[in-house]
C-alpha positions in Angstrom: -87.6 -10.9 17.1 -89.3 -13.3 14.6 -89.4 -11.9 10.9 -92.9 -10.9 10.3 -92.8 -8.2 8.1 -96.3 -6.7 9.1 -95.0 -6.2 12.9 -91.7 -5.3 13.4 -90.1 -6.0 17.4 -91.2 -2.6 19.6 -88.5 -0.5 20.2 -86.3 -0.4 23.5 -84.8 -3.3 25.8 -88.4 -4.4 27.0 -88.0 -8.3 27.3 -91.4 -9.1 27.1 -93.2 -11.7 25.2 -94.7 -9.3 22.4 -91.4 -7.5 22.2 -88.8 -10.2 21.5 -86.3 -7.5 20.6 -82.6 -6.4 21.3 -83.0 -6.8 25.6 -79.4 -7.1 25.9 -76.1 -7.7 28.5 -72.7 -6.1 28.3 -69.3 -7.5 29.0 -66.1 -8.0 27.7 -63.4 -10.4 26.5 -59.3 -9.8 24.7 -58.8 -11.8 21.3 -56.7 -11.1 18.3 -57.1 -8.8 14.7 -56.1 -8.0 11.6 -57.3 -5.7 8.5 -57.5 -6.4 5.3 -54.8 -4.7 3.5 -56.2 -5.7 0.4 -55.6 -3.1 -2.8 -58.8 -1.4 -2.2 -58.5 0.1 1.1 -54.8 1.3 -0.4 -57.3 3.6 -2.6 -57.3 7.3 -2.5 -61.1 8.7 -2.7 -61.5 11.9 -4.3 -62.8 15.0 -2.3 -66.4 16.2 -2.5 -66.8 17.4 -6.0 -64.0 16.0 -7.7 -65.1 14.6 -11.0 -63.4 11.1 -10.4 -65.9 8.6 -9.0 -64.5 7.1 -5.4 -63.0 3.6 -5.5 -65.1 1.1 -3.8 -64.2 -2.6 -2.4 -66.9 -3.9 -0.8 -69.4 -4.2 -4.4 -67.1 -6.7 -6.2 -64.2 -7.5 -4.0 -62.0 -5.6 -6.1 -60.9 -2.1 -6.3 -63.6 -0.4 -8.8 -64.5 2.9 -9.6 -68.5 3.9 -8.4 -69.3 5.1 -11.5 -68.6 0.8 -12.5 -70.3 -0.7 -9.9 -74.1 -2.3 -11.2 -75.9 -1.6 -7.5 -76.6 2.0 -5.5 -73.2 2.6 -4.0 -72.5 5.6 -1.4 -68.8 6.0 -0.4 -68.5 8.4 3.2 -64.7 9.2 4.1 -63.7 10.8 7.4 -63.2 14.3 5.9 -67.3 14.0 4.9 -68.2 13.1 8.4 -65.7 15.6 9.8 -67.4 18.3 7.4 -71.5 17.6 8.5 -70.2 17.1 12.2 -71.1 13.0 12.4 -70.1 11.8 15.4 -72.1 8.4 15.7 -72.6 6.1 12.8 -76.3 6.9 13.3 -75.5 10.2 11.9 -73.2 9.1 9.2 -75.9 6.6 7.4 -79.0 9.2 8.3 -78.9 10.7 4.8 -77.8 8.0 2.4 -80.3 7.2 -0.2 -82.8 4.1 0.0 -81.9 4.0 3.8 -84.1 4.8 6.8 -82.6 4.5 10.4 -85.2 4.3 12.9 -84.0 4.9 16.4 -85.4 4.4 19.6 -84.4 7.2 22.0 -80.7 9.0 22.0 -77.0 7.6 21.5 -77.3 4.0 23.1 -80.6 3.5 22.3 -81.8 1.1 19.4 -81.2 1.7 16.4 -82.0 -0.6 13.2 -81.5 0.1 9.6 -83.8 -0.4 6.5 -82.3 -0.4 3.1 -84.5 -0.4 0.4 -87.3 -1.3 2.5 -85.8 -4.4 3.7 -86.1 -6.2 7.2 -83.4 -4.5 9.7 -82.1 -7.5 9.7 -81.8 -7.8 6.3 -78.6 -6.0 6.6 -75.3 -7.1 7.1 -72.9 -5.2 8.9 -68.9 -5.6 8.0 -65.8 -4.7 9.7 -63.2 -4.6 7.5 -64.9 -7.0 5.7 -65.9 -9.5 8.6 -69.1 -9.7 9.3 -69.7 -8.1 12.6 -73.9 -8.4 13.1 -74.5 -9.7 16.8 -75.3 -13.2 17.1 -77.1 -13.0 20.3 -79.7 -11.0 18.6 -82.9 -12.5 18.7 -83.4 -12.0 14.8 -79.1 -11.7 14.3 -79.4 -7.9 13.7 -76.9 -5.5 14.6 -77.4 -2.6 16.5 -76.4 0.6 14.8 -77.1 3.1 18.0 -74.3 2.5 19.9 -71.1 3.0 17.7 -68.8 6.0 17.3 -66.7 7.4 14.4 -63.3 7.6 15.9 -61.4 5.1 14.3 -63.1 5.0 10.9 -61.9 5.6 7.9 -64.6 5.4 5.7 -67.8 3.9 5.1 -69.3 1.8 2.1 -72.8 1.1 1.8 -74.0 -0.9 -1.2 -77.4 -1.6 -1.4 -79.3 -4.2 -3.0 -78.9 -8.3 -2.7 -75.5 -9.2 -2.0 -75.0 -12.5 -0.5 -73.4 -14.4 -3.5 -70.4 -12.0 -2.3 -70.9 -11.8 1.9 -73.4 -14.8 2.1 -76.3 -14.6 5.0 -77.6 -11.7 5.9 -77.3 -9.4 2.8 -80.6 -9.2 1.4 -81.1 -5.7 1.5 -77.7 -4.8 1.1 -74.1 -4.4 3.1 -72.6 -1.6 5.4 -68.9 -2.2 5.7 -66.9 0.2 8.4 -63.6 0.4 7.2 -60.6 0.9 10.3 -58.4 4.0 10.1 -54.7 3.0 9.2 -51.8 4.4 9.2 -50.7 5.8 5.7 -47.8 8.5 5.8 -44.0 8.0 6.4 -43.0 9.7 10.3 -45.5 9.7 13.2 -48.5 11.8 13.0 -51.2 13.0 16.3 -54.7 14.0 15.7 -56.2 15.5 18.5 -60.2 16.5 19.0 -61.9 18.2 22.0 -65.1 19.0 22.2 -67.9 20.1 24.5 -71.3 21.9 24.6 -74.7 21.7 25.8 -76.5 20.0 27.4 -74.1 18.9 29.2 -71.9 16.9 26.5 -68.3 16.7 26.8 -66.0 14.4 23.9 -62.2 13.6 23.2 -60.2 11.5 20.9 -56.8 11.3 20.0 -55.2 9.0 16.4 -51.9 8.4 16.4 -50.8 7.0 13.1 -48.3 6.5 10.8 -45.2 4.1 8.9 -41.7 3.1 9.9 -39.6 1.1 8.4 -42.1 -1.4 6.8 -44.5 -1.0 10.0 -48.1 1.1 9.9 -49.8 1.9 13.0 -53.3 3.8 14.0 -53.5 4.0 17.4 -57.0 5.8 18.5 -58.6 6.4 21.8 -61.7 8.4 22.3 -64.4 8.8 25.6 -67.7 11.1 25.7 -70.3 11.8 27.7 -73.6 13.4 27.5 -76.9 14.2 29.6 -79.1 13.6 26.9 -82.7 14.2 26.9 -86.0 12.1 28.0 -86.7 10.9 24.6 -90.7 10.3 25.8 -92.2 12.4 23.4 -93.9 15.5 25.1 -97.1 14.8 24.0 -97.6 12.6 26.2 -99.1 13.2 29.6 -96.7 11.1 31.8 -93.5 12.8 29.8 -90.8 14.3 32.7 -87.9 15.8 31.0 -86.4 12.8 32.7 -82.8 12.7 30.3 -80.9 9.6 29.1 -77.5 9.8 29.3 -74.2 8.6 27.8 -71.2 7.2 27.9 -68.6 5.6 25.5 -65.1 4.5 25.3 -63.4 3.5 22.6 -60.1 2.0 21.6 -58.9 0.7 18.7 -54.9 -1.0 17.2 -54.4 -1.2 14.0 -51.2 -2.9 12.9 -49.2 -4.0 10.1 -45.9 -5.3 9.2 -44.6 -5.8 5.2 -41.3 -7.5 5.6 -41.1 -7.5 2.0 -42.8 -5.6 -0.8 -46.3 -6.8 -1.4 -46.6 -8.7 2.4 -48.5 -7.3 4.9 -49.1 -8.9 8.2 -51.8 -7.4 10.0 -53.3 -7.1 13.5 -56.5 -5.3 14.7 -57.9 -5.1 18.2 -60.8 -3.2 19.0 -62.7 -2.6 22.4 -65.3 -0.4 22.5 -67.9 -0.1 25.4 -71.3 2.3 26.3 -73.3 2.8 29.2 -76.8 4.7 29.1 -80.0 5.0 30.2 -82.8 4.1 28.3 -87.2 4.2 27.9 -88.7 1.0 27.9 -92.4 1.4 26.4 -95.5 0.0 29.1 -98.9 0.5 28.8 -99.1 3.6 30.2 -95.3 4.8 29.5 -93.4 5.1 32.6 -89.9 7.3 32.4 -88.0 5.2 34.7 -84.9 6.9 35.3 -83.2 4.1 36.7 -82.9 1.9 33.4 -79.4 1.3 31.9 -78.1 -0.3 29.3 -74.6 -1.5 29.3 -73.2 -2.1 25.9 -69.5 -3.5 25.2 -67.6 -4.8 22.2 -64.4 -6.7 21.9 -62.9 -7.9 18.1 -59.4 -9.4 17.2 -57.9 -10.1 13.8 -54.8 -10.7 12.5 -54.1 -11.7 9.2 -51.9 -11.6 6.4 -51.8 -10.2 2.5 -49.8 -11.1 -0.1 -48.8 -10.1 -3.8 -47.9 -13.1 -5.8 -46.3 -13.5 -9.1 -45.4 -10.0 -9.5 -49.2 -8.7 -8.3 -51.1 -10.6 -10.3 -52.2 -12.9 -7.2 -53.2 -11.0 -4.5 -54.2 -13.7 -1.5 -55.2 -12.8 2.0 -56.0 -15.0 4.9 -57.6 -13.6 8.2 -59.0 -15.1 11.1 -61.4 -12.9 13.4 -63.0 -13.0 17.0 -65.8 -11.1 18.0 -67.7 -11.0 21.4 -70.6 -8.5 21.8 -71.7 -8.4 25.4 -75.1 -6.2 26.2 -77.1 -6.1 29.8 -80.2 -4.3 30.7 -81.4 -3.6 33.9 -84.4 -1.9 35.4 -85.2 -2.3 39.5 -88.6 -2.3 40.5 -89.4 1.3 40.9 -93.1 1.2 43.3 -94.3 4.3 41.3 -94.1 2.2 38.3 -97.5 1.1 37.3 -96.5 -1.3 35.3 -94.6 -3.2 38.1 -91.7 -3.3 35.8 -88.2 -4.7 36.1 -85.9 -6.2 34.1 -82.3 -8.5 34.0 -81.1 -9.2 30.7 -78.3 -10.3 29.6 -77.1 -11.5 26.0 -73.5 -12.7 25.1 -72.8 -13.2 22.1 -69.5 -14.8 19.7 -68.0 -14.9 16.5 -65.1 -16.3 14.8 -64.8 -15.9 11.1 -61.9 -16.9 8.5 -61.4 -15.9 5.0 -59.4 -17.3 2.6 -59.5 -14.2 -0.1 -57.9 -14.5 -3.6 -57.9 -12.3 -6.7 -56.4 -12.9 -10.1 -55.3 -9.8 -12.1 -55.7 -11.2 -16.0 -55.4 -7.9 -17.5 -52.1 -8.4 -16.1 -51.7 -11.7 -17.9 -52.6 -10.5 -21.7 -53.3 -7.4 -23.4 -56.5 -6.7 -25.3 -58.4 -4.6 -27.7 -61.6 -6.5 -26.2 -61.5 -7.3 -23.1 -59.6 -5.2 -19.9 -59.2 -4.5 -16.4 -60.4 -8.6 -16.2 -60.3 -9.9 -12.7 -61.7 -13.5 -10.9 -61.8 -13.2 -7.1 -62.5 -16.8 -5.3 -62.0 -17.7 -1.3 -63.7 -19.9 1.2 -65.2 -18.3 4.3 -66.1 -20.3 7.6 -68.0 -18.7 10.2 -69.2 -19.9 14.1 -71.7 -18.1 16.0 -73.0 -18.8 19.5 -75.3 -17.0 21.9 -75.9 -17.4 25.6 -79.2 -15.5 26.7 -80.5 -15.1 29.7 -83.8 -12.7 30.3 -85.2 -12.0 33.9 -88.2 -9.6 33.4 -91.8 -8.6 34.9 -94.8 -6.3 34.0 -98.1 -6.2 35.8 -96.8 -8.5 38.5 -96.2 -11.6 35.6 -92.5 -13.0 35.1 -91.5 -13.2 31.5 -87.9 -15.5 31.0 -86.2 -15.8 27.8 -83.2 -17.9 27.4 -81.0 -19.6 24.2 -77.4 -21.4 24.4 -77.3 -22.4 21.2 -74.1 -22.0 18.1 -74.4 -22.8 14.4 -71.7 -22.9 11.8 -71.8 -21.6 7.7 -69.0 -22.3 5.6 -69.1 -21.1 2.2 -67.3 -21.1 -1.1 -67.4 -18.1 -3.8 -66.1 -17.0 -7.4 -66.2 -13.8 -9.2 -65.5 -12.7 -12.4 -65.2 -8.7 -13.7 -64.2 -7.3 -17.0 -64.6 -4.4 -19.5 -65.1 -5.2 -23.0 -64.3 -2.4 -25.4 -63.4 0.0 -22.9 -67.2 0.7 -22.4 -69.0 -2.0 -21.0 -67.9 -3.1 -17.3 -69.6 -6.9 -16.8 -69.4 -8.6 -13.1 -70.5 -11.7 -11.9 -70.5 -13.8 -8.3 -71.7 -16.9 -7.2 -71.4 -18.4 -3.8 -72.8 -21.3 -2.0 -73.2 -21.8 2.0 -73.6 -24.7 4.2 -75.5 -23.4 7.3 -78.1 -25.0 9.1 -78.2 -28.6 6.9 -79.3 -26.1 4.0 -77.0 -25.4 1.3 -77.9 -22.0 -0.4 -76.9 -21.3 -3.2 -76.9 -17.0 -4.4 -75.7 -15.5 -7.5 -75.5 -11.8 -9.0 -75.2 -10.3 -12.4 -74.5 -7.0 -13.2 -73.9 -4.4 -16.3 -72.8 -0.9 -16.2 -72.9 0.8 -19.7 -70.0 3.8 -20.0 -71.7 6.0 -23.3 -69.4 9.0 -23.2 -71.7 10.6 -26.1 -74.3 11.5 -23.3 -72.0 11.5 -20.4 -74.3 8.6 -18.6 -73.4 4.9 -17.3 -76.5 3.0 -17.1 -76.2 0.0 -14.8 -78.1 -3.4 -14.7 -78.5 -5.8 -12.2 -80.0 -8.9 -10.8 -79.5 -10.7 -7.6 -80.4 -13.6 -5.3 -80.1 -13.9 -1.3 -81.0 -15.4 1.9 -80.6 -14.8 5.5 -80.2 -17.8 7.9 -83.2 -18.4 11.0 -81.4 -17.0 14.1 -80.2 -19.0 16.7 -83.1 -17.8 19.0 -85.4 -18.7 16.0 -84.1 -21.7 16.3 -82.9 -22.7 19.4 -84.9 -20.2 22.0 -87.6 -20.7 24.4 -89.8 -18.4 26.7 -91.8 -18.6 29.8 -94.8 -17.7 27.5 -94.8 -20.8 25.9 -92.0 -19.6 22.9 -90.4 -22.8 21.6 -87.5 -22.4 18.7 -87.8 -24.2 15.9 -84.8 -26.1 14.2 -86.2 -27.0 11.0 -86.8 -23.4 9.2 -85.3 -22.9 6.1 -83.2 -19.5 5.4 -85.5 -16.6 4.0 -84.9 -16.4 0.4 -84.5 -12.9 -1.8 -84.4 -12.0 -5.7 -84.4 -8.7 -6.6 -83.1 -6.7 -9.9 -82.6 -2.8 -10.7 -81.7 -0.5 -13.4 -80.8 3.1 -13.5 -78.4 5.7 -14.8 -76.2 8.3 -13.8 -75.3 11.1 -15.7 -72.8 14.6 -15.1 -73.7 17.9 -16.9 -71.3 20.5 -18.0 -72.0 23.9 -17.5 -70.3 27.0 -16.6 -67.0 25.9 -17.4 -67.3 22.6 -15.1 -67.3 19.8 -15.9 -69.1 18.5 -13.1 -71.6 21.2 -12.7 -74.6 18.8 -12.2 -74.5 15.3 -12.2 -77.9 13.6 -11.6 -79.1 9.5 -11.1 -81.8 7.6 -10.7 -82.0 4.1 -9.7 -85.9 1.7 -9.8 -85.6 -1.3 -7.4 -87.7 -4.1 -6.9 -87.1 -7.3 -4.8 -89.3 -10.2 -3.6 -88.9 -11.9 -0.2 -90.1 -15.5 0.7 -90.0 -17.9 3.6 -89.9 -14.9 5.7 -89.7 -16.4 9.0 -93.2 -15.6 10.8 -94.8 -16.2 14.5 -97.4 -18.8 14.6 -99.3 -21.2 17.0 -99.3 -24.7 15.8 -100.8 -24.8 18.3 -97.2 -24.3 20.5 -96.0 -20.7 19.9 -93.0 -21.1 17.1 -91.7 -19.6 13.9 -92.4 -20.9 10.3 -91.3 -19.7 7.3 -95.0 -18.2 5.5 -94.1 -14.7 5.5 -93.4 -13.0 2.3 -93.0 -9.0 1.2 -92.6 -7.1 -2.1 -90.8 -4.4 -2.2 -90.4 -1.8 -5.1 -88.9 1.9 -5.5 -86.8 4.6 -7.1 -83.4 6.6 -5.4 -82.7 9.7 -7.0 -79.6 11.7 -6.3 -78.6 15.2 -8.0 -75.3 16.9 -7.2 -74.2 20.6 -8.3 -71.1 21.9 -8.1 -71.8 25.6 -9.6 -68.6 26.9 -8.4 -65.3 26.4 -5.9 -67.4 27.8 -3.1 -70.4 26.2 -3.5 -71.5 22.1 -3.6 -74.9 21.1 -3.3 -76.1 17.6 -2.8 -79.7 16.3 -2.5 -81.4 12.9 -2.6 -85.2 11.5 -2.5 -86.0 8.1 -2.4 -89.4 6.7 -2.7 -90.3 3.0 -1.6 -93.4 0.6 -1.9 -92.6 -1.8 0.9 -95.6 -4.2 1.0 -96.7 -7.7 2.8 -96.8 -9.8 -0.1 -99.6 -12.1 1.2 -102.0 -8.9 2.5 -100.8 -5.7 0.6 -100.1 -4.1 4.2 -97.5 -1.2 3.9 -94.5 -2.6 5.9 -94.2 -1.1 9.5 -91.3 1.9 10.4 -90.7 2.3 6.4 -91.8 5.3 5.0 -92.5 5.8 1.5 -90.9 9.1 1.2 -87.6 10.1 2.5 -85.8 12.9 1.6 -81.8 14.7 2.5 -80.1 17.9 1.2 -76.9 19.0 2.5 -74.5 22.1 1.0 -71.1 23.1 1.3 -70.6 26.9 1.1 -67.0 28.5 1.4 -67.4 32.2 1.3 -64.0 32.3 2.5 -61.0 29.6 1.9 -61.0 28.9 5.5 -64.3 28.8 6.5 -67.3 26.0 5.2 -70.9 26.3 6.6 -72.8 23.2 5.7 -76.6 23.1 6.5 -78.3 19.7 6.7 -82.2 18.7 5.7 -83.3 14.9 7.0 -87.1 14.4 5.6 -88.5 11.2 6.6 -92.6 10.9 5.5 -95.3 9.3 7.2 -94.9 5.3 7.8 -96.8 3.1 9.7 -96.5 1.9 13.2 -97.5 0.6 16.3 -99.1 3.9 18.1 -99.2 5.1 21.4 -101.5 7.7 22.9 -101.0 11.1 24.6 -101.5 9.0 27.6 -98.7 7.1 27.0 -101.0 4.2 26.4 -100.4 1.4 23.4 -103.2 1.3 21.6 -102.6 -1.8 20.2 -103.4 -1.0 17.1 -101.4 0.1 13.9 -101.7 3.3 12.3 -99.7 6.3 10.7 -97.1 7.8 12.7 -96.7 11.4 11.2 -94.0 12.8 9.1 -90.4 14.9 10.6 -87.6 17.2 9.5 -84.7 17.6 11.4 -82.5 20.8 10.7 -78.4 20.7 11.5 -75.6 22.9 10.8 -71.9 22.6 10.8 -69.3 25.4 10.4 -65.6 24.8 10.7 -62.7 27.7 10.6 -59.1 26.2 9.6 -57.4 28.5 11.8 -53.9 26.8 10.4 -52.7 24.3 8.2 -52.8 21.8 11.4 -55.7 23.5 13.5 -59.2 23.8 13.0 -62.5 25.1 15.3 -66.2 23.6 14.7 -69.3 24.5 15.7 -72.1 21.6 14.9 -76.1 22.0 15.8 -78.6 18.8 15.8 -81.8 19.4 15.3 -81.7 23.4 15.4 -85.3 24.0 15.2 -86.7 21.4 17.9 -88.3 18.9 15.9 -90.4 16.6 17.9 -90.5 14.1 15.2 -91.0 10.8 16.6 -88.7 8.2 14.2 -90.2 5.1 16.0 -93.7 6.1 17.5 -93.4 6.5 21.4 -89.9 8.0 21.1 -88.9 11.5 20.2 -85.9 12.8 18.3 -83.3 14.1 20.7 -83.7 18.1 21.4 -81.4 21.1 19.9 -77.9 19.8 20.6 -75.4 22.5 20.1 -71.3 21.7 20.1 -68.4 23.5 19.9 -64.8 22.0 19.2 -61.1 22.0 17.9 -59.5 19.8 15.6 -55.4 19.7 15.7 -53.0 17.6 13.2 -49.3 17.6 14.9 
């Protein structure tokens, strides 16, 4: 995919020249891990409601309270995805403010993510803090329909320009997926078993937990699903023609602390999926003999360290990473579109941090100035990618290959402090080498504690950039598709202000608390398909991109939590005004958590995603080339679980109760009703 911002890559693995997308392979390979056990993951979040704000890591590096955070921060923990019935990260992100996930099909199928309007691959995606977005991507974009929720702990999504802290890649904003760990003294099973219709059947199985100065999470889950024939029924050539799934998982997470403040860690991770997929023609054809073969494999190991009685923390980690993704479609004669395809992308990354914080506040006490920190490390990162695309339509062979690898090694500082126990100041800088370009990003940020009005208002302004792709750089086509080496990263500065504020009422002190957040950000060098007159990239693409997130929470009693956001975006090609493509303006979510009992909690779910444009197909399952508005959806779920005992608890979850036939990428429909029934044991 080349980053123009007026036509984003059609969905599904079709490897043809106009849709230089995620056609992919699958395979796999055994390295080495670690987590960070840095202090921030040692943080306990607060449950739904509580009046603390959850501790984040991934803003600043350090352990800080959301409410001190200058950017739009959403914290998810297991027991929130355990309550609304998220199984695949898909579901986890689908109602967090200011982002949009736009999926192409079922489980397995494509799925990129816009924050704030952004590029999808604008985002960068973190494991633990290693960046994990698939190098073998045409644009470097990771694929967030494939992942399940086994072995996480919790998510943190901070949105807005963050590369002076995570470097390429974090334009829009970061998504790290933080590993479950084990926490509590003794050994400790987790068990869940579920099945329902149609035809969907899921285990997993954690077992955590610490012995003499060893933690362990040892987690293991499988599903498999029919799915449905995501070809939306409007069309004339739809069969009911389902796509189905399967996924295994497994996941180590070790440590060892030999002594007080040490921690050596190891992580492992294998994780692979197998489904069948709809690749868009012209007519639509539901092959059912498409499958996509998806696998994973990541190792780190590491170490932490307290020094000087904890007021250095340093951690060193090295990381592997091979994402392995095939496609394949025979020849079916029926097929008017002669179709077939052969893809196969491979690609690696090894990463090493070098991660330092210095606790000052523990250094000096002042009147002034507290909770001071500087963080500084040195991150070095090499990606390579081996493609190889075998396709055909209409009786014409398409190929599409890149064996190319690229290196960025980078250098940052930080700096965080309250003065007078009101005003919380941060501060990053970094600087890459990556592609004989040395970037240089930076990000300021306030956050204003007035306990008179019960508000923090926050500040901030940011630059980024997001290195050209190794295909955008190195890869070539049969279509005449030649890379070119000399673009320059795609730059980003963007700034927002907003507030947040809680309202006491009814003896609670937290019985409303409401924000609202205005973004705006400017993109350049966007990286853009030309003919010069050889089909290349250049960077001559820019956007503009300008919005508000509001979020309101009410707590009115024990029983009762109610939480609801609306985000509203202006995502626009800088050079032609053109409303960027797959972003609406509106989006909308509402959730509540209703205990009319102690032991049972019903929690209905609203998704609203407005109008956007898109590329459009007809009822005939014809492109007709042309862009237009792809109509608006809302997707009804509902969760209940019953804690039958202290260590057992049944769930019921429904997805999309009322049969929405919203289409979140035109040409493919939202999965039907899927209805699940389950039980939940701690031993």
């Amino acid at each position: 995919m080349r980053r123009d911002t007026t036509k984003p890559t059609r969905p599904g693995p079709v490897c043809l020249r106009k849709t230089r997308n995620r056609c992919a392979p699958a395979a796999l390979l055994l390295l080495l891990a670690a987590t960070s056990p840095a202090r921030a993951q040692e943080a306990v979040l607060p449950q739904a409601g509580a009046a603390l704000s959850p501790v984040v890591v991934t803003a600043t590096r350090v352990p800080t309270p959301a409410a001190d955070i200058p950017a739009g921060v959403t914290v998810i923990t297991r027991a929130e995805m355990e309550r609304r019935g998220d199984n695949t990260l898909t579901d986890a992100l689908a109602t967090v403010p200011g982002l949009r996930v736009s999926q192409s099909g079922g489980p397995g199928g494509n799925a990129s993510v816009f924050i704030r309007g952004t590029n999808s691959d604008a985002v960068l995606v973190l494991r633990d803090g290693m960046p994990i977005n698939d190098s073998a991507d045409s644009s470097g974009a990771f694929n967030f329909g494939v992942d399940t929720l086994a072995d996480v702990a919790r998510i943190e999504i901070i949105r807005g320009p963050m590369a002076a802290l995570y470097g390429s890649g974090a334009i829009g904003g970061v998504i790290n997926i933080i590993t479950l760990r084990g926490r509590r003294p003794g050994v400790h099973l987790s068990t869940d078993l579920a099945g329902g219709y149609p035809q969907q059947i899921r285990a997993s199985a954690a077992l955590t937990g610490t012995h003499a100065g060893f933690d362990y999470a040892l987690v293991a889950q499988s599903e498999s699903m029919r799915g449905f024939d995501t070809t939306p029924q409007r069309m004339s050539i739809y069969t009911d023609t389902p796509d189905g799934y399967r996924a295994h998982l497994v996941t180590l997470n070790l440590g060892y602390t030999p002594i007080q403040g040490t921690r050596f860690s190891l992580l492992l991770r294998a994780r692979q999926a197998i489904y069948g997929f709809n690749a868009l023609g012209s007519p639509t054809f539901d092959a059912a003999n498409s499958t996509g073969r998806d696998a994973s494999l990541l190792g780190r190991i590491g170490v932490h360290s307290l020094l000087a009685g904890g007021t250095w923390e340093t951690g060193l980690f090295l990381g592997r990473l091979q994402d392995d993704r095939k496609y394949t479609e025979p020849l079916n004669p029926a097929d008017p579109n002669l179709a077939s395809n052969d893809s196969r992308y491979h690609g690696y990354r090894t990463d090493l941090q070098w991660n330092n914080t210095v606790h000052l506040s523990d250094l000096f006490t002042s009147a002034v100035l507290s909770r001071a920190d500087v963080t500084f490390g040195y991150e070095h990162t090499a990606d390579s990618a081996k493609v190889r695309v075998t396709s055909a339509a209409d009786g014409f062979p398409y190929a599409q290959s890149a064996d190319a690898s690229m290196t960025d090694d980078a250098g940052y500082a930080g700096v965080q402090g309250r003065l007078w126990r009101r005003l919380m100041l941060t501060g990053q800088v970094r600087e890459d080498a990556v592609l004989n370009d040395h970037p240089v990003t930076w990000r300021l940020g306030a956050v204003l504690d007035v306990p008179a009005l019960r508000t923090h208002f926050k500040a901030a302004y940011g630059t980024a950039f997001r290195a050209p792709s190794l295909f955008d750089r190195f890869g070539v086509d049969s279509y005449g598709y030649v890379g070119n080496p000399d673009l320059l990263p795609e730059r980003a500065q963007g700034w927002e202000v907003g507030f947040t504020t809680t309202i006491p009422a009814l003896g609670r002190s937290d019985f409303a608390s409401l924000g609202a957040t205005y973004f705006n950000e400017q993109i350049d060098n966007l990286i853009v398909a030309v003919f010069t007159p050889v089909d290349t990239a250049e960077n001559i693409g820019s956007a503009h991109i300008q919005g508000v997130e509001t979020t309101l929470a009410l707590h009115p009693a024990r029983w009762l939590a109610l939480d609801a956001d609306w985000t509203y975006t202006q995502p626009e090609n800088a050079d032609t005004g053109a409303l960027l493509l797959r972003r609406p303006q509106n989006t909308a979510a509402a959730d509540a958590r209703i205990m009319p009992i102690p032991a049972l909690s019903i929690v209905p779910q609203l998704q609203f995603t407005g109008a956007f444009q898109d590329y459009l197909n007809n009822d005939s399952g014809f492109s007709t080339g042309a862009i237009g508005t792809s109509g608006q959806g809302l997707i009804v779920n509902l969760t209940m679980t019953y804690r039958v005992s202290p260590r057992a608890r049944l769930y019921l979850n429904a997805t999309n109760l009322f049969e929405s036939r919203f289409e979140p990428v035109n040409g493919y429909q939202t999965p039907g009703t899927q209805v699940i029934a389950g039980v939940r044991l701690s031993l």
